[in-house]
C-alpha positions as CSV (number, residue, x, y, z in Angstrom):
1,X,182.4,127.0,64.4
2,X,186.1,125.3,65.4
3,X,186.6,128.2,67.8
4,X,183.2,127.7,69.2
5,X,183.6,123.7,69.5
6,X,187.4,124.4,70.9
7,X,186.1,126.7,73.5
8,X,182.5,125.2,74.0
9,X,180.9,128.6,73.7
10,X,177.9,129.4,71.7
11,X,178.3,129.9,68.5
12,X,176.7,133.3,68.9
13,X,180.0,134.4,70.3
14,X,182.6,134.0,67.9
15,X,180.5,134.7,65.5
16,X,179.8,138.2,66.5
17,X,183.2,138.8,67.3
18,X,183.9,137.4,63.6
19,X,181.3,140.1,62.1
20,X,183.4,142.8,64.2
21,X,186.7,142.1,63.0
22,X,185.3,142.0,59.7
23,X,183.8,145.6,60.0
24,X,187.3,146.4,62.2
25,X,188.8,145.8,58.5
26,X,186.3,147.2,56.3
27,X,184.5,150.1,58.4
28,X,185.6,153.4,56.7
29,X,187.1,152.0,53.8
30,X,184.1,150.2,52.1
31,X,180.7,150.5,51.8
32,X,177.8,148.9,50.4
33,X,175.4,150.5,47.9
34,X,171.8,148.6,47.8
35,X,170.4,151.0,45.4
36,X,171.2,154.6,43.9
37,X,170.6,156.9,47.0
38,X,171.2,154.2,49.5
39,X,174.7,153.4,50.8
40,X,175.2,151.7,53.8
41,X,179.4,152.2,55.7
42,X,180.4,148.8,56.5
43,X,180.9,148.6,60.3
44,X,179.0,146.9,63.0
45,X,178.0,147.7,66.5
46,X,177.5,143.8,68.0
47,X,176.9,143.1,71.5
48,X,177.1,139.7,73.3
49,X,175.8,139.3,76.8
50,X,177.1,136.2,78.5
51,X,177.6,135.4,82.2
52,X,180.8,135.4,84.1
53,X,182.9,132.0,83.4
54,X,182.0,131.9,80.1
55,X,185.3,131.9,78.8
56,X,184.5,135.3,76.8
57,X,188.2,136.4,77.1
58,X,189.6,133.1,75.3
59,X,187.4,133.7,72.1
60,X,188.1,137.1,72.1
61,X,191.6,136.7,72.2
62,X,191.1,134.2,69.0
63,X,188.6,136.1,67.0
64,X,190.7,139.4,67.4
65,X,194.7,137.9,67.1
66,X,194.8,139.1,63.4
67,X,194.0,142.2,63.7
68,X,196.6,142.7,66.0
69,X,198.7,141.5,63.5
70,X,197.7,143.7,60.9
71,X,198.0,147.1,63.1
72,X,201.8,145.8,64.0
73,X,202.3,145.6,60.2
74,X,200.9,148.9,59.6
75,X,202.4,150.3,62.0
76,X,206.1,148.8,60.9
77,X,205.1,150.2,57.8
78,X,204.2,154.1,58.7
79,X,207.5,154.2,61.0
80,X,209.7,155.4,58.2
81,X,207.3,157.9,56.7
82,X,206.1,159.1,60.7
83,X,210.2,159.7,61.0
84,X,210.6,161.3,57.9
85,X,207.7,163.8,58.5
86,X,209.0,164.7,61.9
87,X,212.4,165.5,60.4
88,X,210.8,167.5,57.6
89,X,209.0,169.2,60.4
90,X,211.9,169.8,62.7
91,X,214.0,171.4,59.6
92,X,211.3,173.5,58.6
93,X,211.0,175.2,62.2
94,X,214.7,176.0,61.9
95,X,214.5,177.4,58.8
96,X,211.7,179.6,59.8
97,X,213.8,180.6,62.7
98,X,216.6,181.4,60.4
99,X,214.6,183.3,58.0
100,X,212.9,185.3,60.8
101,X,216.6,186.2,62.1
102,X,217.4,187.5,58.7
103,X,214.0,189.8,57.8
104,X,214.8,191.5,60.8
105,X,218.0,192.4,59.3
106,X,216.8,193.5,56.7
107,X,216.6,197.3,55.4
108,X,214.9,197.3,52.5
109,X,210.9,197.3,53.2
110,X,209.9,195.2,50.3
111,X,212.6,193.4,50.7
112,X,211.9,192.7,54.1
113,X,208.1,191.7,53.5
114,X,209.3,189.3,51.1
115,X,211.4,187.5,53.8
116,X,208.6,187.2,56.8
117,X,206.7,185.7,53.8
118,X,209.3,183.1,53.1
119,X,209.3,182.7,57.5
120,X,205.5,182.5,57.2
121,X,205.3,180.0,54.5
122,X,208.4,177.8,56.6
123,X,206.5,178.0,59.7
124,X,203.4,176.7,58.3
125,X,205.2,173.9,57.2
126,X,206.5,173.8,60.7
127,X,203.2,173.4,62.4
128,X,201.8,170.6,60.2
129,X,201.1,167.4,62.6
130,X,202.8,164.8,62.1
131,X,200.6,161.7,61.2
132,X,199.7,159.1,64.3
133,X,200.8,155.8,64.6
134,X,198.2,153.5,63.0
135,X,195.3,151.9,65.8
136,X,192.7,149.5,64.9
137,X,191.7,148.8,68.3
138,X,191.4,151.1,71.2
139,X,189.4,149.0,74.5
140,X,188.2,151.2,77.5
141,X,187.8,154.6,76.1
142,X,185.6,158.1,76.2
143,X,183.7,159.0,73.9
144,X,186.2,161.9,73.7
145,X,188.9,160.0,73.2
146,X,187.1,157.6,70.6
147,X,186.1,161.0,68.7
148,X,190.1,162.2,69.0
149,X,191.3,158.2,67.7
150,X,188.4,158.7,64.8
151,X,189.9,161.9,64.1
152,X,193.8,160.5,63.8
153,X,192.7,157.6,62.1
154,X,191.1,158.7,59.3
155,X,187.7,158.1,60.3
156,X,188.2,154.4,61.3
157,X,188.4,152.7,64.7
158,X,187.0,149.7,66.3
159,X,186.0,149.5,70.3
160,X,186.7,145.8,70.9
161,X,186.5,144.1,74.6
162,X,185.7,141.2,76.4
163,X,184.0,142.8,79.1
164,X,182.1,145.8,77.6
165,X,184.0,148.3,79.4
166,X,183.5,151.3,77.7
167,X,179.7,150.5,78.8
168,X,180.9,150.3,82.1
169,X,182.3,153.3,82.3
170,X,179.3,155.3,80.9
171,X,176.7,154.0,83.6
172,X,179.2,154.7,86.4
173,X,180.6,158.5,85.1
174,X,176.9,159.3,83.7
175,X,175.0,157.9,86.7
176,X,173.4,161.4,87.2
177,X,173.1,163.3,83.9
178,X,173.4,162.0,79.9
179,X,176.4,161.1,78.0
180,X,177.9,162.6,75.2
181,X,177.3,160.2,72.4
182,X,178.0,161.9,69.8
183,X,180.9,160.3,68.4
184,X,179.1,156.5,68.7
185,X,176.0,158.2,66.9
186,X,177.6,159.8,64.1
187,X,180.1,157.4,64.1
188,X,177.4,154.5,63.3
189,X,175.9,156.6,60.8
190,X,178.9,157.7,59.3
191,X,178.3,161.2,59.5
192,X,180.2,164.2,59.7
193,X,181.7,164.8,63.2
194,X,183.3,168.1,64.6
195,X,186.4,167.5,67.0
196,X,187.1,169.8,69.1
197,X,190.5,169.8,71.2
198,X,192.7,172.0,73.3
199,X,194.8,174.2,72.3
200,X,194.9,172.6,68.3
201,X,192.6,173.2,65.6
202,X,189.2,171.8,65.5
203,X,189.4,169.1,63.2
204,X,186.4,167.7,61.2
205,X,186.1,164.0,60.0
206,X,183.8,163.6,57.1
207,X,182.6,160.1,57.5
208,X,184.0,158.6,60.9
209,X,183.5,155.3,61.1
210,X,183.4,153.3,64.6
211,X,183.2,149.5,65.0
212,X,182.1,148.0,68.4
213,X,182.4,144.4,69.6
214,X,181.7,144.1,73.5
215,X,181.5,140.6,75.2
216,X,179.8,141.7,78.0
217,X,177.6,140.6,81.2
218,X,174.0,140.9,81.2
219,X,173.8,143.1,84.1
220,X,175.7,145.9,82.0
221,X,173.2,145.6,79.0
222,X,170.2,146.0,81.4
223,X,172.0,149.2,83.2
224,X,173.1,150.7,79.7
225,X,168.8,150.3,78.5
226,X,168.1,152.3,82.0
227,X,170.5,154.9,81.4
228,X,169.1,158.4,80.3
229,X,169.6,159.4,76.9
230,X,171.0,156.1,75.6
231,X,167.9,154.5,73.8
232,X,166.2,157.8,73.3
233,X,169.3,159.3,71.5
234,X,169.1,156.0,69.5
235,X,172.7,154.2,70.8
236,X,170.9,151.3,72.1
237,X,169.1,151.1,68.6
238,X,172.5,150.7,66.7
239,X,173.2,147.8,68.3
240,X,173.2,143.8,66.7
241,X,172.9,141.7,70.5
242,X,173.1,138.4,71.0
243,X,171.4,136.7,74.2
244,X,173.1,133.0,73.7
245,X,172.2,129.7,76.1
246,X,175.2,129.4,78.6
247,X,176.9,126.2,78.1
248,X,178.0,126.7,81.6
249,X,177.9,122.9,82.9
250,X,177.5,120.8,80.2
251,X,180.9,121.7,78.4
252,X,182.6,118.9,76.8
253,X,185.9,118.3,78.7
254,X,189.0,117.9,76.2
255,X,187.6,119.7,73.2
256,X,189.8,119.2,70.1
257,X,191.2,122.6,69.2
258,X,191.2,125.0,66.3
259,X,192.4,123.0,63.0
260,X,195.9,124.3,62.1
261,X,194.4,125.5,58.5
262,X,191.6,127.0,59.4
263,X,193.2,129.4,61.8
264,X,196.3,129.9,59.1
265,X,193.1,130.7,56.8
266,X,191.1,133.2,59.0
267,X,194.2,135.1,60.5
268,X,195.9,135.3,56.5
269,X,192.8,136.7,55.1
270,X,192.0,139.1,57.9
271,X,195.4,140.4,57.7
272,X,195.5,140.9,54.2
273,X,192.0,142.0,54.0
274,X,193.0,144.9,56.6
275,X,195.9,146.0,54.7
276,X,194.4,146.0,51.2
277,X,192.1,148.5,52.7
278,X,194.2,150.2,54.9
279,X,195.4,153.0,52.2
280,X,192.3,153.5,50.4
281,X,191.4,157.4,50.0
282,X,187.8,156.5,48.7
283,X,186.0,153.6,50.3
284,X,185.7,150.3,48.2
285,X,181.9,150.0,47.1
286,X,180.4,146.9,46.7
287,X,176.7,146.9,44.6
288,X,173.5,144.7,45.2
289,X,172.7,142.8,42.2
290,X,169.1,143.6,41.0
291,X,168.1,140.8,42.4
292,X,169.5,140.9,45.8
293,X,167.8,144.5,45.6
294,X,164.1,142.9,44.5
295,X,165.0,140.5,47.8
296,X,165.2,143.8,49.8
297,X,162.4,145.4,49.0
298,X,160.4,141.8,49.8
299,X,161.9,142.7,52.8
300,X,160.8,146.2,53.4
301,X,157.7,145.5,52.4
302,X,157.4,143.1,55.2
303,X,158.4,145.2,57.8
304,X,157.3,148.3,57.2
305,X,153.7,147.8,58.3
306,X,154.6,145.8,61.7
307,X,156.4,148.7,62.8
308,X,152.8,151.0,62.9
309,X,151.5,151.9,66.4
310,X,149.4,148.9,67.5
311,X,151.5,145.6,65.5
312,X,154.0,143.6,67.0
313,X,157.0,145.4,66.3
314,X,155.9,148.8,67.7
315,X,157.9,148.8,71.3
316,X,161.2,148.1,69.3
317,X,160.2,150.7,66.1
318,X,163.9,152.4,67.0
319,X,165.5,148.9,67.0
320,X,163.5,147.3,64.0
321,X,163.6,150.8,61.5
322,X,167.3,150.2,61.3
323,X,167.3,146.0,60.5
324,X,166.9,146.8,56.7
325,X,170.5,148.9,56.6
326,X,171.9,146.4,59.3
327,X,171.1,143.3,57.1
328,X,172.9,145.1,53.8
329,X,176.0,145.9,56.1
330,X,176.3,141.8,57.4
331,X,175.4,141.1,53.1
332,X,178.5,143.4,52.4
333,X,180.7,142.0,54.9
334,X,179.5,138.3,54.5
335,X,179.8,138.4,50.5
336,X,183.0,137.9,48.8
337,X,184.6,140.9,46.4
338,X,184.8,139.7,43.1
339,X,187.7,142.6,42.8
340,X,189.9,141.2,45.9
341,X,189.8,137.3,46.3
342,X,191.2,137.8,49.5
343,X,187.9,139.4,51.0
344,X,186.8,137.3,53.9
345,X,183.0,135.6,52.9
């Protein structure tokens, strides 16, 4: 809300951005479990379509500062260990090299096998990649590229910008045939996704999981719902939007600005909430009380028959099947974890 007032934006705006830096931190490394069988990954696709002017770029920049924070620190912090592995790697080669040299030299034929076997084993070690420098954040990218990022990331990335780029670039490169989308589906639904790359291994990341927060211009969310493939593949369906008032005009001149400890607040706890979460093998689960679970299946029970062929939900049944797994995503990411304090709620 001080952002909002600061800027005089909608409130729609930095709160959307908010619920994306949220899932930035948490998508891949926690999920939420409403009830045995049904687990929902944290992470969020939000949309916000503003006109130009807006000052879209100055929230974004505000909402999105600590997790550029948090990717410097992890970065610092997988420097030593990214050195260390390339060394290991670049003594392994030379040792394979060596070893190689010396099986050739070799008479004895047992002997001999027994060398190219210790080769083998050093040039396996030779070939293992080196890990990637940590990214949170990547802005204008394919979906190739995003599924290559999920891929070196261990399954987590967020696609944040204040102009919706990436949707730029799919309704001018895929003006005449469909996108690939497959690493924006699967990477919503958190399942398994098959990367394929040149001249390296294919590499397959179990549950990839992709966070988008676009500030963009109306115009580009009307050509996205024209595009071929995109609703009918169900993109445009895993989507939270946001259609605020422009306050274009009748923005107060002089606003105060952010409160010094509110912003020390958000940017500490986003920080630490992305580097608590940062190493986890195994994502953090949070669980519905039983009575949060009862409140869901009110829920359910009210949606389920608007969404039949003649009610009012029926043009949006692609949109509105998905609300009940995209309100326990915002619950998990909006309530606190009693195990970490620091968890944003």
């Amino acid at each position: 809300m001080a952002v909002a007032e600061f800027t005089q934006t909608p409130l729609d705006l930095p709160g959307c951005l908010a619920l994306a830096a949220l899932s930035t931190a948490a998508g891949g490394r926690a999920e939420i479990e409403i009830r045995p069988g049904w687990r929902e990954p944290l992470n969020l696709y939000t949309v916000v379509a503003m006109p130009p002017d807006s000052r879209k770029s100055a929230v974004f920049a505000a909402m999105t500062a600590p997790l550029l924070e948090a990717e410097r620190q992890l970065i610092d912090q997988a420097r030593p260990r990214i050195v260390e592995a390339e060394l290991a790697r670049k003594m392994a080669a030379k040792e394979a090299e060596r070893r190689t040299i010396e099986a050739t030299n070799v008479r004895d034929p047992d002997a001999r096998v027994e060398a190219l076997n210790a080769a083998a084993e050093y040039t396996l070690e030779a070939e293992k990649p080196v890990p990637a420098l940590p990214c949170l954040i990547a802005d204008d990218v394919t979906t190739e590229a995003a599924a290559s990022l999920l891929a070196e990331q261990r399954g987590r990335l967020a696609v944040l910008s204040a102009e919706g780029g990436i949707f730029s670039t799919f309704a001018g490169r895929y003006s005449s045939g469909v996108p690939n989308l497959e690493a924006f589906l699967k990477g919503h639904a958190g399942d398994l996704l098959r990367v394929d790359r040149k001249g390296r291994p294919a590499e397959h990341v179990e549950a990839p999981a992709l966070t988008l927060g676009l500030a963009l211009q109306p115009e580009v969310l009307q050509d996205i719902a024209r595009m071929p493939g995109f609703r009918g593949r169900g993109l445009l369906a895993r989507i939270l939007y946001s259609l605020p008032e422009n306050t274009v005009g009748r923005r107060q001149v002089g606003a105060p600005a952010v409160p010094a400890p509110i912003d020390k607040t958000y940017t500490s706890r986003l920080t630490r909430l992305v580097m608590l979460l940062a190493d986890r093998d195994e994502p953090q689960r949070l669980r519905l009380s039983r009575e949060a679970d009862r409140e869901v299946l009110d829920l359910e029970r009210h949606l389920e028959p608007r969404l039949a062929p003649h009610a009012d939900l029926a043009h949006m049944t692609d949109w509105a099947s998905k609300l009940n797994g995209a309100i326990a995503r915002l619950a998990g990411l909006a309530v606190p974890c009693r195990r970490h304090p620091d968890w944003l709620g």
